[in-house]
N, C-alpha and C positions, 0 to 999 in steps of 0.2 A: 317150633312155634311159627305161623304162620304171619305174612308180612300185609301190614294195616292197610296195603293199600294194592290193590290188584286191577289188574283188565280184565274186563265181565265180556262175556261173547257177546252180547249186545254193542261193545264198542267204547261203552262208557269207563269209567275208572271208580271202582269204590273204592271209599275212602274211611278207614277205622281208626279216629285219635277221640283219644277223651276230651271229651268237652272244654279241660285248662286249656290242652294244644291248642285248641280252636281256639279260645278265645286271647291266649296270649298271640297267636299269628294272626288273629284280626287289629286287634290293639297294635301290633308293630307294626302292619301294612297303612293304617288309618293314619300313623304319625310320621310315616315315610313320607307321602308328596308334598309335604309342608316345608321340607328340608330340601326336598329336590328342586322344589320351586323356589327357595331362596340360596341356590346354590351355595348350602352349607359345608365343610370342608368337608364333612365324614361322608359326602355324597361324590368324592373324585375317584372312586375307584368303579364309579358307574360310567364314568365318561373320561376314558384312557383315553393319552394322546398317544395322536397318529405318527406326528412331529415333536417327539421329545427334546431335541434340541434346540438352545438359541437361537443357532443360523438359519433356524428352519422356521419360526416364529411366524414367518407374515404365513406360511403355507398352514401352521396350526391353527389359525386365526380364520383362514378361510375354512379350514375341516372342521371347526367348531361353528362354522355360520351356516352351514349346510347342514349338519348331524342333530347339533344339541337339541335342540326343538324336538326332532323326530325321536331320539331317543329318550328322553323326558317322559314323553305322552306315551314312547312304549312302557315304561319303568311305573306310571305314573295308571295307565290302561290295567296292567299287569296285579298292581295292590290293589285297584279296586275292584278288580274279579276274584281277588283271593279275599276280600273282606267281605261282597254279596253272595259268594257262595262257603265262605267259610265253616256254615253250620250244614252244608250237606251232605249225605250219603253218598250221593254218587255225584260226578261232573263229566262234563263233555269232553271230548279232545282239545277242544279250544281252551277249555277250563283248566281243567287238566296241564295244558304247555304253559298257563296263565300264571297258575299256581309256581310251577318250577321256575319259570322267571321272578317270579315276585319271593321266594325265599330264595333263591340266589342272589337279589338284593339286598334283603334283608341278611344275609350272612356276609357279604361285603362289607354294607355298614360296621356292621358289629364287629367283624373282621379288622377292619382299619379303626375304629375306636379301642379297640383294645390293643394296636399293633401287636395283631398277629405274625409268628414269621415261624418259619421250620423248626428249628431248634428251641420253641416258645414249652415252658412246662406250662402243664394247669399253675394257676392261682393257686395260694393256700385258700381251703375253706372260709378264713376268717377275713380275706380280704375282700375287698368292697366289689373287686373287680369280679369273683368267683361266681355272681348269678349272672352276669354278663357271658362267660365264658361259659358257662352251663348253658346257655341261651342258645350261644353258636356254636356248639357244640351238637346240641340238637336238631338245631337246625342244617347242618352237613349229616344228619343223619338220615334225618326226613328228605334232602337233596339227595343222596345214594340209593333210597328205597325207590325213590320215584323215575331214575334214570334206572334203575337197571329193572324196575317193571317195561318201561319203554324202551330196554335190550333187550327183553324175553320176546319181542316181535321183531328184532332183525331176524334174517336166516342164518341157520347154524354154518350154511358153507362161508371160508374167507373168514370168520370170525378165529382172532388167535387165541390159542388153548389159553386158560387159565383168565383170561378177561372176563370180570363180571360174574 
């Protein structure tokens, strides 16, 4: 079977998901910068500190007076190119890196809402949490198809065996 989402020799990237995909990843990119703009908790995995410790506080204080803004509007850029292009066939490069950004957020979110961690099993079925985890789940799957479409353009020298 063939992978929904390939680099066309034109440059562009087509893109094959049914129509729910589409529209469940428009829907969660549309309700992301609402939360990102009211610095919601389930948006801290967007904006790691640099200065994890106390004693370092006034230095974290300064890297979040410089960064947060810039990365907001990356995070915030990012959803709304995956929402106005969300229904199309094909996207650009820009589109295209827009996209992977903006489901790497959205699997963050979902990620830390659900604390996620290594040793985490699926949900039962019957739990409440189990279309959440379905959700991100999917979504790390769509994130793998899309990076390792944009590894099939690195060169094959230097590359270690078994990667990708």
């Amino acid at each position: 079977m063939s992978s929904p989402i390939r680099r066309r020799r034109d440059g562009r990237y087509a893109v094959r998901l049914d129509t729910n995909a589409r529209i469940v990843l428009a829907d969660l990119a549309r309700q992301l910068p609402e939360a990102i703009g009211a610095h919601d908790p389930m948006v801290r995995r967007l904006f790691p500190p640099a200065y994890p410790t106390a004693e370092l506080a006034g230095a974290e204080h300064d890297y979040r007076e410089l960064v947060d803004t810039a990365l907001a509007n990356h995070h915030t850029d990012a959803l709304r190119t995956l929402v106005a292009t969300a229904q199309a066939d094909t996207l650009t490069e820009s589109e295209f890196q827009a996209w992977l950004d903006a489901v790497g957020s959205l699997r963050l979110v979902l990620g830390t809402r659900l604390d996620v961690h290594e040793d985490m099993e699926a949900p039962d079925p019957e739990d409440p949490a189990a279309a959440e985890y379905s959700l991100f789940v999917f979504l790390g799957e769509l994130q793998y198809l899309m990076v390792e479409v944009l590894a099939d353009d690195l060169p094959a020298e230097g590359r270690p065996e078994g990667v990708l």
